[in-house]
PDB file with one MODEL, atoms N, CA, C and O in Angstrom:
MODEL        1
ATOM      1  N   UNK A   1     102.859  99.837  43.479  1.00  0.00           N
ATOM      2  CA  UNK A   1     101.656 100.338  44.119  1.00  0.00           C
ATOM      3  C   UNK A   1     102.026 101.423  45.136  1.00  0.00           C
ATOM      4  O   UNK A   1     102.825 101.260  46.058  1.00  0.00           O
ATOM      5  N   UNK A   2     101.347 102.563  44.860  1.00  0.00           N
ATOM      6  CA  UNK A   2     101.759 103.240  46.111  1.00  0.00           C
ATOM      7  C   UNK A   2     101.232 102.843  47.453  1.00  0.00           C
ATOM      8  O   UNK A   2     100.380 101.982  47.676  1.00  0.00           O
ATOM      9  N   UNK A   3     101.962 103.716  48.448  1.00  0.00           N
ATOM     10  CA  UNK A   3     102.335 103.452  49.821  1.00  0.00           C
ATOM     11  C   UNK A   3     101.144 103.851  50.431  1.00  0.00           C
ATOM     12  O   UNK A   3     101.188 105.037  50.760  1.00  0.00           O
ATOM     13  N   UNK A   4     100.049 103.261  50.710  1.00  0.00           N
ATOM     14  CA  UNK A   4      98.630 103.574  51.966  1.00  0.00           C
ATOM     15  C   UNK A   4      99.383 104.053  53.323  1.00  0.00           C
ATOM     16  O   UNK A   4     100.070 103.354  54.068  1.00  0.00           O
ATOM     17  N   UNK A   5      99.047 105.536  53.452  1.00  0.00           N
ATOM     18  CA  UNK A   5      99.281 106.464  54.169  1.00  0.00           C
ATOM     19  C   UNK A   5      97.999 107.123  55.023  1.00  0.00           C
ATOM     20  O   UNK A   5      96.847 107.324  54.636  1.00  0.00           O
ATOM     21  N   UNK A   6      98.581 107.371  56.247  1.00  0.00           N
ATOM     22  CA  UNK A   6      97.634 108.110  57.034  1.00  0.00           C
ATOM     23  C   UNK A   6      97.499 109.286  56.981  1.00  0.00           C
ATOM     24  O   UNK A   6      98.405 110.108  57.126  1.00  0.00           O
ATOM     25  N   UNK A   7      96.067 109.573  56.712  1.00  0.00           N
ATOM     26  CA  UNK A   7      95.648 111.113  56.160  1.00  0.00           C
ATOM     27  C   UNK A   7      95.326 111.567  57.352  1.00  0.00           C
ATOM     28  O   UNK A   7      95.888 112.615  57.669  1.00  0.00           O
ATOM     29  N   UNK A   8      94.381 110.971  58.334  1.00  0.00           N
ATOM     30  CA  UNK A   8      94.035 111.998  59.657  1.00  0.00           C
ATOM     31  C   UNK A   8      94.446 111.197  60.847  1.00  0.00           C
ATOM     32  O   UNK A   8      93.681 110.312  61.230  1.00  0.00           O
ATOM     33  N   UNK A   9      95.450 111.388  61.407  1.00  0.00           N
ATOM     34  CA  UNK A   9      96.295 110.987  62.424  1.00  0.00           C
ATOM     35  C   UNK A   9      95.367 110.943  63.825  1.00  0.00           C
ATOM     36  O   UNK A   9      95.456 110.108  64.725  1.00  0.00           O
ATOM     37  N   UNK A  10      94.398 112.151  63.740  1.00  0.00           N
ATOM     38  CA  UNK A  10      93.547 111.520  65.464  1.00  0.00           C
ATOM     39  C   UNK A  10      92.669 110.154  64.990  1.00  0.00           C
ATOM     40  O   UNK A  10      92.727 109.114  65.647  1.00  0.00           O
ATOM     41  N   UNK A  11      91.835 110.289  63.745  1.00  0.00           N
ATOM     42  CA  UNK A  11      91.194 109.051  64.198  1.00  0.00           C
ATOM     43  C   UNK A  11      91.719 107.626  63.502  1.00  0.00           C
ATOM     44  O   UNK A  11      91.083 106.572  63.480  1.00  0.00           O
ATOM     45  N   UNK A  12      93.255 107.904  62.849  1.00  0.00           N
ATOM     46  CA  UNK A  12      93.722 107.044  61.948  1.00  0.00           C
ATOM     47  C   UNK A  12      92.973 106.353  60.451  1.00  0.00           C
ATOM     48  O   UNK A  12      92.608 105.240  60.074  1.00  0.00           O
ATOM     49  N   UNK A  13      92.995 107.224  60.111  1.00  0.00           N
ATOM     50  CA  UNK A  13      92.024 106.847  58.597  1.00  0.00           C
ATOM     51  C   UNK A  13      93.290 107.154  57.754  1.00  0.00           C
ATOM     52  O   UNK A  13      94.160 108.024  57.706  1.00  0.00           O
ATOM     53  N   UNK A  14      92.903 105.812  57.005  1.00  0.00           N
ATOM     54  CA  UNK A  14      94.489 105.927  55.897  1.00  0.00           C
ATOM     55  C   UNK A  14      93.578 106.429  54.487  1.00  0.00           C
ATOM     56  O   UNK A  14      92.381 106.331  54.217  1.00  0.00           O
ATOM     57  N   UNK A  15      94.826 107.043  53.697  1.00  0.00           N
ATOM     58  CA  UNK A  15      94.108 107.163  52.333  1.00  0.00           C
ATOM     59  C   UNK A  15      92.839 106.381  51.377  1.00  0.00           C
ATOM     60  O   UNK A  15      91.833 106.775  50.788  1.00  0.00           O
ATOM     61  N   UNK A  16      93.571 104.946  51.615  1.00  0.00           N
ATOM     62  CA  UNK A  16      93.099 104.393  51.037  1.00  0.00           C
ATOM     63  C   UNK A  16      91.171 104.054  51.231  1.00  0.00           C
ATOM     64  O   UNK A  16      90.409 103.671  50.343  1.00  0.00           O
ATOM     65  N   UNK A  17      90.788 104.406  52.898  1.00  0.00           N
ATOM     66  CA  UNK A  17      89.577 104.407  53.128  1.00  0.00           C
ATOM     67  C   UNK A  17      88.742 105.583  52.825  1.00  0.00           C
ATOM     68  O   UNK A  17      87.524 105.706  52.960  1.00  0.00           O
ATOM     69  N   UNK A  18      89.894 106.697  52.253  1.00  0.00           N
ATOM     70  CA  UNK A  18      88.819 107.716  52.354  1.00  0.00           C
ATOM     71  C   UNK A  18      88.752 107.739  50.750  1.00  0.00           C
ATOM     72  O   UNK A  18      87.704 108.144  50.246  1.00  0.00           O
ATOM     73  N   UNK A  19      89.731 107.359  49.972  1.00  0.00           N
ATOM     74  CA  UNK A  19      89.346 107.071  48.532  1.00  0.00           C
ATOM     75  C   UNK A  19      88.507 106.046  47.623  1.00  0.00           C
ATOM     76  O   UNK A  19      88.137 106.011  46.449  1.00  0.00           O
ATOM     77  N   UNK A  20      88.377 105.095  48.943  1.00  0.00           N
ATOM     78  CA  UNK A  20      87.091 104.156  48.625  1.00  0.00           C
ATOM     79  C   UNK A  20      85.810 104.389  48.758  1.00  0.00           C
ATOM     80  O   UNK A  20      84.894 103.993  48.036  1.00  0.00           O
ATOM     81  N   UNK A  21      85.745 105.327  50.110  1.00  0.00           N
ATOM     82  CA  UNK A  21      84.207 106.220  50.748  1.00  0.00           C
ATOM     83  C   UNK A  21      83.919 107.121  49.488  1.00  0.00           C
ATOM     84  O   UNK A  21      82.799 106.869  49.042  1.00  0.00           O
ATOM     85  N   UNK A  22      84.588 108.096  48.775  1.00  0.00           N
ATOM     86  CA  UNK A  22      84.880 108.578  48.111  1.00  0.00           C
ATOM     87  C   UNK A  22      84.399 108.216  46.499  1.00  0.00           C
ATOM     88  O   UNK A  22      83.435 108.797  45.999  1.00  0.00           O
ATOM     89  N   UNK A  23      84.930 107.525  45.999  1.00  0.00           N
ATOM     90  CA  UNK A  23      84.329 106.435  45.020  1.00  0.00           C
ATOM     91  C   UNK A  23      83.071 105.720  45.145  1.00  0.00           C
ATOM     92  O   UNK A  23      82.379 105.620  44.132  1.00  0.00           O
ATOM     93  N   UNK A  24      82.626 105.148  46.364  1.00  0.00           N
ATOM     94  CA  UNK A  24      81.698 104.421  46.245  1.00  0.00           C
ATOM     95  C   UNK A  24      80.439 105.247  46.287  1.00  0.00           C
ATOM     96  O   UNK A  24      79.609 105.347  45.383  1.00  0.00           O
ATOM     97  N   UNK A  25      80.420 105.847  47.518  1.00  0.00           N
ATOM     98  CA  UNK A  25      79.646 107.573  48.073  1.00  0.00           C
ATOM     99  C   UNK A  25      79.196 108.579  47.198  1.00  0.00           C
ATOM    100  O   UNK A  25      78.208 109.302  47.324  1.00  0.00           O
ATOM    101  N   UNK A  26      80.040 108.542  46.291  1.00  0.00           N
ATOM    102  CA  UNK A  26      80.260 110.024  45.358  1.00  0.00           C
ATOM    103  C   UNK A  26      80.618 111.208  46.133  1.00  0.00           C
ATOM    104  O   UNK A  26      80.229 112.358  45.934  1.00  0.00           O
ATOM    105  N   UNK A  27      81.176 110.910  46.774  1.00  0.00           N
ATOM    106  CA  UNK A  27      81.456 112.626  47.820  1.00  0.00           C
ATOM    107  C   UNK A  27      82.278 113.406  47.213  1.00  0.00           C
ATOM    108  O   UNK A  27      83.161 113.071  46.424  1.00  0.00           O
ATOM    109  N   UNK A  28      82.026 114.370  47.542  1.00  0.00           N
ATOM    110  CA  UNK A  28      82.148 115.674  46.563  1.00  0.00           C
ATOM    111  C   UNK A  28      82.929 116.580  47.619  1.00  0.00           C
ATOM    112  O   UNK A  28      84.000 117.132  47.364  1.00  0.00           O
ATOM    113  N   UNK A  29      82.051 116.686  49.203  1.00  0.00           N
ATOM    114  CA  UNK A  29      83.247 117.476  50.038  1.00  0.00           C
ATOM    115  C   UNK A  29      83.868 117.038  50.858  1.00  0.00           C
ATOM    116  O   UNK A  29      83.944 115.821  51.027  1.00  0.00           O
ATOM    117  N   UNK A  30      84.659 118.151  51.803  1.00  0.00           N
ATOM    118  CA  UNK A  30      85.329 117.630  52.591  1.00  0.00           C
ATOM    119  C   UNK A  30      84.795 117.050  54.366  1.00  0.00           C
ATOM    120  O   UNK A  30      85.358 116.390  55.240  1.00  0.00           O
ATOM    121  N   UNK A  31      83.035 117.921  54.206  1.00  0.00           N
ATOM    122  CA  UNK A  31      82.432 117.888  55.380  1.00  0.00           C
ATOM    123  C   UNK A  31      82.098 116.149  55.259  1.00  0.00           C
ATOM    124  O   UNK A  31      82.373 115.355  56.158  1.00  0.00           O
ATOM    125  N   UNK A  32      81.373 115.732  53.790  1.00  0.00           N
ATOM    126  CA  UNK A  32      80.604 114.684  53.271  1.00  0.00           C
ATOM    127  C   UNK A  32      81.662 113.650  53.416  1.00  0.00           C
ATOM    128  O   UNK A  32      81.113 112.549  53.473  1.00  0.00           O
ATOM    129  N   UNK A  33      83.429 113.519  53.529  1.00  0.00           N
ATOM    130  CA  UNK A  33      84.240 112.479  54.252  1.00  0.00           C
ATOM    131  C   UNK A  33      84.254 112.331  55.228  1.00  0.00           C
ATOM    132  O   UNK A  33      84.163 111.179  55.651  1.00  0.00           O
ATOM    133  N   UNK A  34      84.338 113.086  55.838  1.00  0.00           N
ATOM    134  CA  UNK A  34      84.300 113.610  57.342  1.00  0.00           C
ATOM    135  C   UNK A  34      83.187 112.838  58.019  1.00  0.00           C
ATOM    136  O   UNK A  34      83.431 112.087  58.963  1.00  0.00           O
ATOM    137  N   UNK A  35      81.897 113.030  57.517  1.00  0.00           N
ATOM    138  CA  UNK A  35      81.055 112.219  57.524  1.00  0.00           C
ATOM    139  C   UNK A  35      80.528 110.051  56.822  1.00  0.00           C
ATOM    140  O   UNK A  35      79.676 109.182  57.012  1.00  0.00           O
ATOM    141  N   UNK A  36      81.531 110.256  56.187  1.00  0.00           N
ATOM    142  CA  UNK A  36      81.592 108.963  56.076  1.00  0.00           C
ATOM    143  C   UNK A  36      82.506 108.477  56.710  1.00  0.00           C
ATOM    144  O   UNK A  36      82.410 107.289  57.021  1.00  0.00           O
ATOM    145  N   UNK A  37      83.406 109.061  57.013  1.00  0.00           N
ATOM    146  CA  UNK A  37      84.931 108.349  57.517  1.00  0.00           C
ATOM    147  C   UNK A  37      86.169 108.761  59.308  1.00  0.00           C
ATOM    148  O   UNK A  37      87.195 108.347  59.847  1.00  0.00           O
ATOM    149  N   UNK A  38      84.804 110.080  59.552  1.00  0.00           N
ATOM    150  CA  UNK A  38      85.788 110.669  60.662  1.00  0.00           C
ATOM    151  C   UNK A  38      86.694 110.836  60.367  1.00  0.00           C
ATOM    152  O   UNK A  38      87.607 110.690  61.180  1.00  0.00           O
ATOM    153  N   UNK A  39      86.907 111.154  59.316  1.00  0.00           N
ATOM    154  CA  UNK A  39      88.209 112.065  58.881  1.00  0.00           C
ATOM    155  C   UNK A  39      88.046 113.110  59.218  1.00  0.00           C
ATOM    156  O   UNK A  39      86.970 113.661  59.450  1.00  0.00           O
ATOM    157  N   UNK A  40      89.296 113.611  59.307  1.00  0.00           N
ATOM    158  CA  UNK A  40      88.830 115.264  59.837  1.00  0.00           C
ATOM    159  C   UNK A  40      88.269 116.403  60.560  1.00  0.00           C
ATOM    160  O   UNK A  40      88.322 117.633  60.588  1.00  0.00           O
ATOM    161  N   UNK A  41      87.356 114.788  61.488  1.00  0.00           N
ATOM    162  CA  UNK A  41      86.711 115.718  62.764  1.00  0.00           C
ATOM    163  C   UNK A  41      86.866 116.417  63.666  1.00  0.00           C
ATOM    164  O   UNK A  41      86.271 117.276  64.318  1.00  0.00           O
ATOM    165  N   UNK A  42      88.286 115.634  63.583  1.00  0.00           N
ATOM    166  CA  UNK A  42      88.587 116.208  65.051  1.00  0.00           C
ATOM    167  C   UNK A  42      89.327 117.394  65.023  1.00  0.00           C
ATOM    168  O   UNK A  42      88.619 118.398  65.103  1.00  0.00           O
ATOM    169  N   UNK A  43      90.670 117.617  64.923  1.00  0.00           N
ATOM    170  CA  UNK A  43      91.624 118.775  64.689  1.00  0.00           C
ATOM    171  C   UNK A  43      91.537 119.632  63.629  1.00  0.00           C
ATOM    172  O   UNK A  43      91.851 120.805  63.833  1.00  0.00           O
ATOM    173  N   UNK A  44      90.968 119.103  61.904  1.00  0.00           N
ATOM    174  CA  UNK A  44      90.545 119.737  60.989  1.00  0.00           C
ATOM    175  C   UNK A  44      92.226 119.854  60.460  1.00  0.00           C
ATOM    176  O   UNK A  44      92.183 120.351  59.335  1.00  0.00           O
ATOM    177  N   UNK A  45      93.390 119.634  60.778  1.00  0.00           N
ATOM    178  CA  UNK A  45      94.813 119.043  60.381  1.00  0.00           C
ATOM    179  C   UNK A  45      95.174 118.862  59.160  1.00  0.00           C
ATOM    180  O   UNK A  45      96.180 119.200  58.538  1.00  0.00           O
ATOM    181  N   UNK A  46      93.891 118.077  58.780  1.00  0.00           N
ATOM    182  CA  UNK A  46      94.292 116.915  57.481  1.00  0.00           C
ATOM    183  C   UNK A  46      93.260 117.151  56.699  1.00  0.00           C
ATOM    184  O   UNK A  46      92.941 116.292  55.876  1.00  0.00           O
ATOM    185  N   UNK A  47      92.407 118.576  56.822  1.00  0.00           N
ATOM    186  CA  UNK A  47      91.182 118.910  55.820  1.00  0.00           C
ATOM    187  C   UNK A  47      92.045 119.680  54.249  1.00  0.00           C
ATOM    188  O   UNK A  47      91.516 119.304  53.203  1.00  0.00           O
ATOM    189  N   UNK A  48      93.152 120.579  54.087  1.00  0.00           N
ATOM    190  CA  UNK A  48      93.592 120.331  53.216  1.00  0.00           C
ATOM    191  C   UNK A  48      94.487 119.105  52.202  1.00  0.00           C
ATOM    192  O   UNK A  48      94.791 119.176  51.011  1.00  0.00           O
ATOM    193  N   UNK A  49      94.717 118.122  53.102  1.00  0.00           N
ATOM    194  CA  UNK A  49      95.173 116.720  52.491  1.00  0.00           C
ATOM    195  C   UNK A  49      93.508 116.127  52.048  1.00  0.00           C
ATOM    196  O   UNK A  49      93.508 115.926  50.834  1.00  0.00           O
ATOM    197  N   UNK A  50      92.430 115.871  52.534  1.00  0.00           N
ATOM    198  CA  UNK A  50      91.503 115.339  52.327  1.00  0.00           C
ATOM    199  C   UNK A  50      90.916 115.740  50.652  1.00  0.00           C
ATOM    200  O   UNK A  50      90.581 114.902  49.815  1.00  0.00           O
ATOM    201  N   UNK A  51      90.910 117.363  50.453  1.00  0.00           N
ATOM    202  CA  UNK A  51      90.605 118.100  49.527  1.00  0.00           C
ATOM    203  C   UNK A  51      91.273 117.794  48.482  1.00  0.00           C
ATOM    204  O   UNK A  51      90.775 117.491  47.398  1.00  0.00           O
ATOM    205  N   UNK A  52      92.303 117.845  48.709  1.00  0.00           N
ATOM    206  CA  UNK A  52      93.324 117.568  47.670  1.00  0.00           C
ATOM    207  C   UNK A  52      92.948 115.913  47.383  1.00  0.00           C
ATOM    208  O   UNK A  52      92.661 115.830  46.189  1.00  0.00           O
ATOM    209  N   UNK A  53      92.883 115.066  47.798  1.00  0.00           N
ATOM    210  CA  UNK A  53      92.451 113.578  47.434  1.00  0.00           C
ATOM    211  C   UNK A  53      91.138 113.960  46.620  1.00  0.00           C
ATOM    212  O   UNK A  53      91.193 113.614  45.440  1.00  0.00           O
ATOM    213  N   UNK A  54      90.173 114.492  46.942  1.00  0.00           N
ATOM    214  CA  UNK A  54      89.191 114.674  46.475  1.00  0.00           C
ATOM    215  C   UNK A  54      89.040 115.373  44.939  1.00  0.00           C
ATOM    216  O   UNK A  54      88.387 114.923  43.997  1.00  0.00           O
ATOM    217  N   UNK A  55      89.752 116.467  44.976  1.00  0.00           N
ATOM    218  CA  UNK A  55      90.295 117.235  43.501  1.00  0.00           C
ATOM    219  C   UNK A  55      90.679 116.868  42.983  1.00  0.00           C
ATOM    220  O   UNK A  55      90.742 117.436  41.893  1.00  0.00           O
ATOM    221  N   UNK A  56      91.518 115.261  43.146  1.00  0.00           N
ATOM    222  CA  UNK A  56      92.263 114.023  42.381  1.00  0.00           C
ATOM    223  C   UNK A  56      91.648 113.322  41.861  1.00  0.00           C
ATOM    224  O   UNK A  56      92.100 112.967  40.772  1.00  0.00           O
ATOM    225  N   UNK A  57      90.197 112.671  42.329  1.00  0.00           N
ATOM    226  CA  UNK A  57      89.602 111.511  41.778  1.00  0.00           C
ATOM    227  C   UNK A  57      88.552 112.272  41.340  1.00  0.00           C
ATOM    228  O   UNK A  57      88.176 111.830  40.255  1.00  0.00           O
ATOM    229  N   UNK A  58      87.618 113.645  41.855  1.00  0.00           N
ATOM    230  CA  UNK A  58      86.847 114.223  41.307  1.00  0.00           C
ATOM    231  C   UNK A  58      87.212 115.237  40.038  1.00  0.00           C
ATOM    232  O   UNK A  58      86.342 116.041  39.704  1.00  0.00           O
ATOM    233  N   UNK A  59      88.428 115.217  39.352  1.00  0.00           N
ATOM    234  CA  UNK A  59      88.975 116.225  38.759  1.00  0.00           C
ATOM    235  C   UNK A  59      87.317 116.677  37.306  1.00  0.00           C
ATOM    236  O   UNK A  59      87.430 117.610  36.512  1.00  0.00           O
TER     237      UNK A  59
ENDMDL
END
């Protein structure tokens, strides 16, 4: 199984929550995680890691 990793370090959201928001949500961007998950709000750091998760399960 891979390793559940932290995608946005200010508000600590690991992969694995933003690929569940993601799945369950249907989110499509990176604003629409951000919004489910505070990912990304803050520094905007981890908005190309977020995208890239997203281009993975939305391919």
């Amino acid at each position: 199984m891979e390793e559940d990793i932290i995608i946005c370090n200010c508000n600590e959201i690991y992969k694995s929550t933003i690929v569940n928001a993601i799945k369950e949500k249907g989110l499509t961007t990176v604003e629409e995680v951000g919004d489910a998950t505070e990912a990304g709000t803050v520094c905007g750091g981890c908005q190309d890691d977020i995208q890239e998760i997203l281009d993975e399960i939305n391919k």
